[in-house]
C-alpha positions as CSV (number, residue, x, y, z in Angstrom):
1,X,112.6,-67.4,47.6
2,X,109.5,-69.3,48.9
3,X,107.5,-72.3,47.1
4,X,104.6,-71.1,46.2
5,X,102.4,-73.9,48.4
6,X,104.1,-71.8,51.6
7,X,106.5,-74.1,52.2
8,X,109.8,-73.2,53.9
9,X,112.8,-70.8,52.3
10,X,114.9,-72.2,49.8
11,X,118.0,-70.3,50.3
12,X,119.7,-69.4,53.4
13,X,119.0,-65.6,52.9
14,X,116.1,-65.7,54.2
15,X,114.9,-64.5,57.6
16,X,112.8,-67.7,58.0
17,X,113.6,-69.4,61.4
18,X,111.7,-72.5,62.1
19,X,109.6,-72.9,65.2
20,X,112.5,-74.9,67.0
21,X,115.4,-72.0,66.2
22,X,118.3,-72.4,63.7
23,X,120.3,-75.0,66.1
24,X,118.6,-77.8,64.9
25,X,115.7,-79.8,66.0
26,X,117.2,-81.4,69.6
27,X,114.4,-81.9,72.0
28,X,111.7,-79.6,70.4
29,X,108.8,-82.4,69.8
30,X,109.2,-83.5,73.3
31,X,109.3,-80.5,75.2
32,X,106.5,-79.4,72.8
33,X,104.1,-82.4,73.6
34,X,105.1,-81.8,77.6
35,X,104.0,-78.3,78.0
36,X,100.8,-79.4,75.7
37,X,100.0,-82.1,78.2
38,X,100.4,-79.5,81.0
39,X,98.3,-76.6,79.5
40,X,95.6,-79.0,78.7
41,X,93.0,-79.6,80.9
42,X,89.5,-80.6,80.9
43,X,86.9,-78.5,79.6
44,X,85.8,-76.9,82.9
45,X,88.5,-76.4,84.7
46,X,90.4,-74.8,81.1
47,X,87.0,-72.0,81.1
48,X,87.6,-71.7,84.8
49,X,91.0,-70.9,84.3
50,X,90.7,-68.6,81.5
51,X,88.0,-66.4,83.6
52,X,89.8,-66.0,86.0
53,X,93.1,-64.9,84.3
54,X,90.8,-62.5,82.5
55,X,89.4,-61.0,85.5
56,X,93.1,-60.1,87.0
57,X,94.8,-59.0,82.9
58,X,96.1,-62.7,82.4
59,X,96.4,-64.6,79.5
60,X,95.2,-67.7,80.2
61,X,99.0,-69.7,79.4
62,X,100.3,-67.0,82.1
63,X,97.6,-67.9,84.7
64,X,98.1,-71.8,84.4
65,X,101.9,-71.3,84.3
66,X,101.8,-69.6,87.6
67,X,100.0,-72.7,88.9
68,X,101.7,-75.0,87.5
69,X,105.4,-73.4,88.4
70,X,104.5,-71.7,92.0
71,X,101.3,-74.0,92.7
72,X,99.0,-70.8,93.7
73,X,95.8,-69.3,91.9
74,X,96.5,-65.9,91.3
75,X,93.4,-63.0,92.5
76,X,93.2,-59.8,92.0
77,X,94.5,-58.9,95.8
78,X,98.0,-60.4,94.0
79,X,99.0,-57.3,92.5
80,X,102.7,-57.3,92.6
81,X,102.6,-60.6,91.0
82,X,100.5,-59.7,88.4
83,X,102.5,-57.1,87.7
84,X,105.5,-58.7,87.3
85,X,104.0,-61.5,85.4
86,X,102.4,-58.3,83.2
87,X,105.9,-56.8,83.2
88,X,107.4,-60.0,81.4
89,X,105.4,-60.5,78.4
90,X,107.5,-59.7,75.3
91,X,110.5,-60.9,77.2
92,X,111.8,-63.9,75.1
93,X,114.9,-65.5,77.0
């Protein structure tokens, strides 16, 4: 049963699971505000970003991840990367 504002389930039969899982809360507000802080950047250098994962079939989160993990910009003549990275999506660990 759901409130009728859209708030969350009231009983535990439903298939609602909260953005931070069904362990509890733990560390979810800080690790979300890190990887904000890290996937923010300043206007131009954000556009920059997201044209140039569009050019190679990035998103832009995957581009910037594979900056900010493996400290290299990505181009199309990094096919086997970007097919792994392409290979991933959907993957949830």
């Amino acid at each position: 049963m759901h409130l009728s504002n859209g708030g969350p389930p009231l009983d535990d039969n439903d298939t609602h699971t909260p953005p931070w899982g069904k362990n509890g809360i733990g560390n979810y507000f800080h690790w979300a505000a890190a990887k904000k802080r890290a996937f923010d950047a300043p206007l131009d250098i954000a556009r920059r970003r997201a044209q140039r994962a569009a050019m190679i079939g990035l998103t832009y989160e995957e581009y910037t991840l594979e900056i900010l993990e493996r400290g290299r910009y990505l181009n199309a003549t990094d096919t086997t990367r970007i097919a792994e990275i392409i290979a991933k999506r959907g993957v949830r660990y």
